[in-house]
C-alpha positions as CSV (number, residue, x, y, z in Angstrom):
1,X,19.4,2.2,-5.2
2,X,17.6,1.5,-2.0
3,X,13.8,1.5,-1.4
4,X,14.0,4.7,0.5
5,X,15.8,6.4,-2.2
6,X,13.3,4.8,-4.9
7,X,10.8,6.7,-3.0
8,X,12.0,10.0,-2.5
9,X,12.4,10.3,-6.3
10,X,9.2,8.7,-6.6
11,X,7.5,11.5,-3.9
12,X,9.3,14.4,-5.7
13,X,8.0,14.0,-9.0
14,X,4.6,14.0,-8.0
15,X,2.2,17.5,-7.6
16,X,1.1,18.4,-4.4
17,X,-2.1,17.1,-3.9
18,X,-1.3,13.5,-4.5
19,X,2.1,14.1,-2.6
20,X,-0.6,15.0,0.8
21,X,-2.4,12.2,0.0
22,X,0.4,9.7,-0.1
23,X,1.9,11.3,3.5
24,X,-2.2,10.6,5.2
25,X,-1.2,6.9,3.9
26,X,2.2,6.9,5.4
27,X,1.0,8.3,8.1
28,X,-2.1,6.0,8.4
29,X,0.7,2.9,7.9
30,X,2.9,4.0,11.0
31,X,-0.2,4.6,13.3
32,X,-1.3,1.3,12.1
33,X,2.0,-1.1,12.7
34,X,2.0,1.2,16.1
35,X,-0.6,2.2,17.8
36,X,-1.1,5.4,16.9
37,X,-4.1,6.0,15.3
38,X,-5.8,8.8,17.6
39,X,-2.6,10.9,16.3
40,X,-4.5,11.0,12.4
41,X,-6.4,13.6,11.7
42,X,-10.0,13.1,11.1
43,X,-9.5,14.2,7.0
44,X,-6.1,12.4,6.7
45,X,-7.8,9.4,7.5
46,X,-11.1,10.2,5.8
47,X,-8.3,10.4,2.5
48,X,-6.8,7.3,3.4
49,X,-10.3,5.3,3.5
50,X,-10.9,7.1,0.1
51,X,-7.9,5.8,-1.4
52,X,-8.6,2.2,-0.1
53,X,-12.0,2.3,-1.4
54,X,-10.8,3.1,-4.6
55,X,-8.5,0.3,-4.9
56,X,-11.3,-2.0,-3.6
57,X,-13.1,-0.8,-6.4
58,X,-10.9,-2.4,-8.8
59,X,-10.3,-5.6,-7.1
60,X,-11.6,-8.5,-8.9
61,X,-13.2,-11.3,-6.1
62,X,-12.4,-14.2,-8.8
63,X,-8.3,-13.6,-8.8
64,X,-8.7,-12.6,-4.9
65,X,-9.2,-16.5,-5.0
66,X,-6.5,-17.2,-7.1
67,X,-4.1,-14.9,-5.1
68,X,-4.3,-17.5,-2.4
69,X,-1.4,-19.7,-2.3
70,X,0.4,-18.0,-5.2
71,X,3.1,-16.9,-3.4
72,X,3.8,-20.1,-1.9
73,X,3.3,-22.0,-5.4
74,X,5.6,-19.1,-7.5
75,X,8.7,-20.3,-4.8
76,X,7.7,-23.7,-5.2
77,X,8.0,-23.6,-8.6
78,X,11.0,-21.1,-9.0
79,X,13.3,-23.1,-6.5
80,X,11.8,-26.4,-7.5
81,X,14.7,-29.3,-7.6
82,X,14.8,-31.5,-10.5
């Protein structure tokens, strides 16, 4: 099953409000990667802002140090040549 399709079952299952809120952050993605941002609505980007703050709300400044490099190390170590 591809990403796309992992989505769309993903988007249907969920109620309406969250399913507007999760468009303002696709939304806010595309305008991002292109440009675009004048295109966003004033209160779809006012609910995208909400939901990052959220999340920042949760992040935790001692793994954020941790975090750096781990990507790099987890390949290291899974490819890693005996």
């Amino acid at each position: 099953m591809s990403t796309l399709e992992k989505a769309i079952d993903l988007l249907e299952t969920l109620p309406d409000n969250k399913l507007e809120v999760a468009y303002a952050f696709i939304q806010f993605i595309d305008s991002e990667a292109y440009g675009k941002s004048s295109k966003i609505s004033a209160s779809r980007r006012a609910d995208v802002q909400s939901m990052l703050g959220i999340a920042h709300e949760y992040a935790n400044p001692e793994l954020i140090k941790r975090e750096e490099g781990a990507f790099e190390h987890a390949i290291a170590e899974k490819y890693a040549v005996d």
